[in-house]
C-alpha positions as a Markdown table, in Angstrom:
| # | Residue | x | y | z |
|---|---|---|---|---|
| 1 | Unk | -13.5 | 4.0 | 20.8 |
| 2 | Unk | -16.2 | 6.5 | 20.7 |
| 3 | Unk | -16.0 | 9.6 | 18.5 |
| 4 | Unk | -15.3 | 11.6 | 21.5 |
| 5 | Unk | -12.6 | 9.7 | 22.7 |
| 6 | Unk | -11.1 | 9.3 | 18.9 |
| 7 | Unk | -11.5 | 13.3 | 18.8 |
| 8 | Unk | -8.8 | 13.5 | 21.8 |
| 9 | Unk | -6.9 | 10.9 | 20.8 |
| 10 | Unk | -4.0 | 13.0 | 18.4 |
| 11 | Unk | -2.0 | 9.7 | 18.2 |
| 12 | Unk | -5.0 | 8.0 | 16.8 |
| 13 | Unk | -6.1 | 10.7 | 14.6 |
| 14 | Unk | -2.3 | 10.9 | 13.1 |
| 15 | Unk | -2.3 | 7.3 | 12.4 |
| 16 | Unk | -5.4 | 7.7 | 10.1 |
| 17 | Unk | -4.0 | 10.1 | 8.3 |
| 18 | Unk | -0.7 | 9.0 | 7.8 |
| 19 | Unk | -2.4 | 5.4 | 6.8 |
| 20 | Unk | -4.4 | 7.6 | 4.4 |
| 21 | Unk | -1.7 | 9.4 | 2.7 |
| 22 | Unk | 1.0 | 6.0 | 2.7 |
| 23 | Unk | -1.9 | 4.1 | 0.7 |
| 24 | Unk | -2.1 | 7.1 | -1.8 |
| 25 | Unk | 1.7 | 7.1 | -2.1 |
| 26 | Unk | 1.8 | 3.5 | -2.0 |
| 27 | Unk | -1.4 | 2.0 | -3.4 |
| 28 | Unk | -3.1 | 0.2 | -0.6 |
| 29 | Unk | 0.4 | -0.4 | 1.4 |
| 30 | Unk | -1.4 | 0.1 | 5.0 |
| 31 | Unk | -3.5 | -2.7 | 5.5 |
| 32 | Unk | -5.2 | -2.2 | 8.8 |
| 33 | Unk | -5.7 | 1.0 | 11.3 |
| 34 | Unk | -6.4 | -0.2 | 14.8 |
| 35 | Unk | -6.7 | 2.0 | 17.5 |
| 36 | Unk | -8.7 | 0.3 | 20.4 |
| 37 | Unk | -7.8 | -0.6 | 23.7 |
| 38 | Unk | -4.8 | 0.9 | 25.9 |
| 39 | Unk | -2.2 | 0.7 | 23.8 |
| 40 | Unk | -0.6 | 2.7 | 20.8 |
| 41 | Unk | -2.9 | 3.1 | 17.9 |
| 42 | Unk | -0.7 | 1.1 | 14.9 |
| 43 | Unk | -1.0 | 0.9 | 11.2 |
| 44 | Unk | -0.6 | -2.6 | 9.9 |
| 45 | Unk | 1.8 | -2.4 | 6.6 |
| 46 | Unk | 1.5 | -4.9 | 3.4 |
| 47 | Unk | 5.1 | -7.1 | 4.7 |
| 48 | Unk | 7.3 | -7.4 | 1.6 |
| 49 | Unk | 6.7 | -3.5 | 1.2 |
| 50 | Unk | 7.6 | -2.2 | 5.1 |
| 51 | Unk | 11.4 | -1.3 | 4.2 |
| 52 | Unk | 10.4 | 1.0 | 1.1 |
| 53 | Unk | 7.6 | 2.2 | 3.6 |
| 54 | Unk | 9.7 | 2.9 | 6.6 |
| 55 | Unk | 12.4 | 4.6 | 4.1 |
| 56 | Unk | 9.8 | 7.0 | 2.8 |
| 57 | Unk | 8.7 | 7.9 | 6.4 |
| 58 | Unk | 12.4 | 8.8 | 7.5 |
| 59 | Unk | 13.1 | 11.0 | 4.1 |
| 60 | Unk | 10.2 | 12.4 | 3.6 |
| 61 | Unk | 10.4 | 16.2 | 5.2 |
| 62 | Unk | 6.7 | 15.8 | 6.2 |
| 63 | Unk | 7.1 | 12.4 | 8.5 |
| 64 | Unk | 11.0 | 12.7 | 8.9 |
| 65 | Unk | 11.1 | 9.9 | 11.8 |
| 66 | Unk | 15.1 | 9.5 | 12.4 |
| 67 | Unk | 14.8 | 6.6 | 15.2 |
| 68 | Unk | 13.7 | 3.6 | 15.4 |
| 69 | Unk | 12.8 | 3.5 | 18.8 |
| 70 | Unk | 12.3 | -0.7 | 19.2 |
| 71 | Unk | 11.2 | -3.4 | 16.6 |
| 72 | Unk | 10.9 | -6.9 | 18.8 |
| 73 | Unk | 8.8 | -9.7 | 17.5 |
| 74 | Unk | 5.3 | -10.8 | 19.2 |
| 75 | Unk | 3.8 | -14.8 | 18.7 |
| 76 | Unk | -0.4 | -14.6 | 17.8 |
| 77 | Unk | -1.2 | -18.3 | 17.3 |
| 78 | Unk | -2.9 | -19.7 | 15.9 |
| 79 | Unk | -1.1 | -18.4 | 12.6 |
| 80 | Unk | 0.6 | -15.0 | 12.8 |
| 81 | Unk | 3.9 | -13.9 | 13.9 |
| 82 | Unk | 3.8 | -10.1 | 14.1 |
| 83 | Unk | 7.5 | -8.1 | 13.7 |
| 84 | Unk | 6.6 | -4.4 | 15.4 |
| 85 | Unk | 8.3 | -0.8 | 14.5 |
| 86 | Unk | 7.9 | 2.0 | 16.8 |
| 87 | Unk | 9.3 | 4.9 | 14.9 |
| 88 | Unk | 10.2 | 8.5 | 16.5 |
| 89 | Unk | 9.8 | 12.0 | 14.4 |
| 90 | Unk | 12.2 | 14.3 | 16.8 |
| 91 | Unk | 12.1 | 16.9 | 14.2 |
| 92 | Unk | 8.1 | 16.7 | 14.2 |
| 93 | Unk | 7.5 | 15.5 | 18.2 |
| 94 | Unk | 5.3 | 12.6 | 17.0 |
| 95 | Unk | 5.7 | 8.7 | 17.3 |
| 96 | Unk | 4.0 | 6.3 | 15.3 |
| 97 | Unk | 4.0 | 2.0 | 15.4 |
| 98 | Unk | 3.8 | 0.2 | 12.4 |
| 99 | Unk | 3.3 | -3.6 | 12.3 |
| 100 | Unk | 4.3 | -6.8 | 9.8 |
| 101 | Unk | 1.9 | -9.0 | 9.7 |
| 102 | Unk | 3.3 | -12.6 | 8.8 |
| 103 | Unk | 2.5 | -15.8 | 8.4 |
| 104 | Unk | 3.5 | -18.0 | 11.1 |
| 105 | Unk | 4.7 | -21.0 | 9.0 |
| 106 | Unk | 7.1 | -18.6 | 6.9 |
| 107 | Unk | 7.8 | -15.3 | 8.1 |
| 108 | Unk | 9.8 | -13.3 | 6.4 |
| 109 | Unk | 9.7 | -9.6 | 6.0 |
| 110 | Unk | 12.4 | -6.9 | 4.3 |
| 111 | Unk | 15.1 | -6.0 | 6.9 |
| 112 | Unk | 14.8 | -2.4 | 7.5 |
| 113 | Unk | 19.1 | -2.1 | 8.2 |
| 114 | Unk | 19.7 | -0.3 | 5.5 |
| 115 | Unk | 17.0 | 2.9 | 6.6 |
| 116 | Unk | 18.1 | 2.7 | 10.8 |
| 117 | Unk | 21.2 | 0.7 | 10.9 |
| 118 | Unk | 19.6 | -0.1 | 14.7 |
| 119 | Unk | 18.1 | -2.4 | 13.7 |
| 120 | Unk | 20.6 | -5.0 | 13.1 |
| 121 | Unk | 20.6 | -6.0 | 16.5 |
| 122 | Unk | 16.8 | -5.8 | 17.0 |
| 123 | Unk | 15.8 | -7.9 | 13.5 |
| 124 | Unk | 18.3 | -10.4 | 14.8 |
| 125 | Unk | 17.0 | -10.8 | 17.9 |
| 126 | Unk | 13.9 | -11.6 | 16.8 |
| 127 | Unk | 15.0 | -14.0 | 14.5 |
| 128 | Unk | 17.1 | -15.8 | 17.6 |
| 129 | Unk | 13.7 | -15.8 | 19.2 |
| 130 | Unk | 10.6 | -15.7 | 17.2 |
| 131 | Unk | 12.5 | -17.4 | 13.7 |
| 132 | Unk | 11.6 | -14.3 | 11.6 |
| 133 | Unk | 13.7 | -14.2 | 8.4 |
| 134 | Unk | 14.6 | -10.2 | 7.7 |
| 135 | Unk | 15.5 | -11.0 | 4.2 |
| 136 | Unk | 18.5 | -8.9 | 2.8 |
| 137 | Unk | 20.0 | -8.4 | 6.5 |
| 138 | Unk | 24.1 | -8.3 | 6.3 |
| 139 | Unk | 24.3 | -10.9 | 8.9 |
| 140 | Unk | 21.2 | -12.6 | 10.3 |
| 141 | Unk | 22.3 | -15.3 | 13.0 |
| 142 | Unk | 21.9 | -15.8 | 16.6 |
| 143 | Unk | 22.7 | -13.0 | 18.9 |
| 144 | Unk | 21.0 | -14.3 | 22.4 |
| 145 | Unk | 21.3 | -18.0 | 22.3 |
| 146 | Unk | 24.2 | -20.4 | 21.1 |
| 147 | Unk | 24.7 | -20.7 | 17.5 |
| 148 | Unk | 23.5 | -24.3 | 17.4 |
| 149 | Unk | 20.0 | -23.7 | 19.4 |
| 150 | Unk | 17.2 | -25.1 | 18.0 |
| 151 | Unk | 14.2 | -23.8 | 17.7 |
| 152 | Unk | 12.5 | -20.3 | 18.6 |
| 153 | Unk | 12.1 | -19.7 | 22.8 |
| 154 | Unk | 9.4 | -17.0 | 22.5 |
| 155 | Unk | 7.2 | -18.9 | 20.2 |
| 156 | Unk | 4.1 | -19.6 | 22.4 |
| 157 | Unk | 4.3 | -23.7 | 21.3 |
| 158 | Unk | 7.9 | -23.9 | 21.9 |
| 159 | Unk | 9.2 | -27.1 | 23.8 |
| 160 | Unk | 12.1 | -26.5 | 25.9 |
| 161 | Unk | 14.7 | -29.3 | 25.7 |
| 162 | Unk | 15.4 | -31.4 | 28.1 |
| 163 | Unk | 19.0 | -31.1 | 27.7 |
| 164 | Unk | 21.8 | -29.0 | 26.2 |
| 165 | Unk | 24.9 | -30.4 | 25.2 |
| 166 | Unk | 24.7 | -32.9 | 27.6 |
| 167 | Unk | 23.3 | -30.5 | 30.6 |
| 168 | Unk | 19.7 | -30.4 | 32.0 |
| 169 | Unk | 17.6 | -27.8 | 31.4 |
| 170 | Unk | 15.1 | -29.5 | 34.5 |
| 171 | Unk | 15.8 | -27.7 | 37.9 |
């Protein structure tokens, strides 16, 4: 993005600064800034630390984001799973996306129930899904699929079974 653009770009300019001011509250929390392309500009937060992060932005009278809008899950082989928060200030009129960067083999992340109680049904989802573990959720199981499903659907190597319990899965 050229400095033009950037200059334009309030969404963009907030996440800097708000990535500024969480890694002076929070030592180096905010990992990553990106802000190119079509999409929402995002700050990438250290994982084990995103539910003491996303806490602070809700309390904090300066950021005071009461909603989370969405969290969902999103599959980047060859080795990252990433778990997405888009948060909403009403009090402020601002929005902001914050990202978990995991490791594919093992993701786990902080469930964020506690701070939008939302969430529950998101953070499951995408562990019925993408097989992210929200660890310290009340009651992480299955929410979409049968209880006994294996494996994770929206994983982009996921093998669909041939069968079941007995019924095809082949048209």
């Amino acid at each position: 993005m050229d400095p033009e653009q950037e200059a334009a770009n309030p969404a963009a300019e907030y996440a800097e600064r708000l990535a500024e001011r969480l890694n002076e509250r929070f030592a180096g929390v905010a990992v990553k800034v990106e802000k190119e392309g079509a999409g929402d500009p995002w700050i990438a937060i250290d994982p084990p630390r995103i539910a003491e992060v996303c806490r602070h932005l809700r309390d904090d009278p300066e950021h005071s984001f009461e909603w989370l809008m969405c969290l969902s899950g999103v599959d980047r082989p060859p080795d990252t799973i990433e778990v997405v928060y888009h948060l909403h200030s009403q009090t402020h009129g601002r929005k902001v996306v914050l990202k978990a960067l995991l490791d594919r083999e093992n993701p786990r992340v902080p469930t964020v129930d506690p701070v939008w109680k939302m969430a529950n049904w998101h953070e499951r989802e995408a562990y019925d899904m993408f097989g992210v573990i929200f660890e310290g959720h009340p009651d992480l199981r299955r929410i979409l699929l049968p209880f006994d499903w294996e494996g994770y659907p929206l994983r982009k190597d996921y093998e669909y079974p041939e069968t079941y319990r007995g019924v095809s899965n082949k048209p």
